[in-house]
N, C-alpha and C positions, 0 to 999 in steps of 0.2 A: 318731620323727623328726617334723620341723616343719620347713612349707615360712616361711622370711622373705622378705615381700614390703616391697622401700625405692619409696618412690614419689617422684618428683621432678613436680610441675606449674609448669608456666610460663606468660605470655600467651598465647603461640602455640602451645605444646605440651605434652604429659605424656611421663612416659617410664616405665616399670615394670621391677624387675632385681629376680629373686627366685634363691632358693638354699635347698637343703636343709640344713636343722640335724639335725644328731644328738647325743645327749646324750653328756657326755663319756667316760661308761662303755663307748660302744659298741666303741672301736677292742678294747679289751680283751677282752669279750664274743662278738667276735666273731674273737678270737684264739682264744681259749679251745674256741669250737662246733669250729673247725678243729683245733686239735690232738686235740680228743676224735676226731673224725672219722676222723683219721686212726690214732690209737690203735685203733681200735677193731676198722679193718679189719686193721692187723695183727698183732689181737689170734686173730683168726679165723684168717686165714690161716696163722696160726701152729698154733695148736688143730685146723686141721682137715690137716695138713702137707701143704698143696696152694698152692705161690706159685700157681698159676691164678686159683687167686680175685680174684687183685685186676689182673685183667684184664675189661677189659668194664665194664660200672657201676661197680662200689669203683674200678676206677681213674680215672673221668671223677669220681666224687666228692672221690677224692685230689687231682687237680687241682684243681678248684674250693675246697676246703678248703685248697690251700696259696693259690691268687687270696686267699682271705679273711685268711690271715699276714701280706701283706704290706696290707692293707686299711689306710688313712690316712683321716681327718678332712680332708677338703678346706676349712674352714672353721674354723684358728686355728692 
């Protein structure tokens, strides 16, 4: 990621408006770490035949790993 910084100066003032870049692979990339994520815990929970598992941490990661599916490129 790369921060872009636009700069406007004027007689009387300046003004600074900056935004994060992410390369354009990211959206993808970071679909991709979620679905393994989540593959993988119910790949366990499968293997170990205990849905418990994915209570407690694997489910706070299940969530965070679905936050990152729907993850967008704010900037294009």
């Amino acid at each position: 990621q790369k921060t872009i910084y636009n700069y406007t100066i004027k007689t009387n003032c300046a003004h600074l408006e900056y935004y994060l870049h992410y390369p354009d692979f990211a959206s993808s990339f970071f679909k991709g770490i979620a679905i393994a994520v989540i593959l993988i815990f119910v790949f366990i929970a499968a293997l170990t035949g205990s849905l418990l598992f994915l209570v407690g941490p694997a489910a706070i990661a299940c969530i965070t790993a679905l936050k990152l599916l729907s993850w967008e490129n704010p900037i294009h």
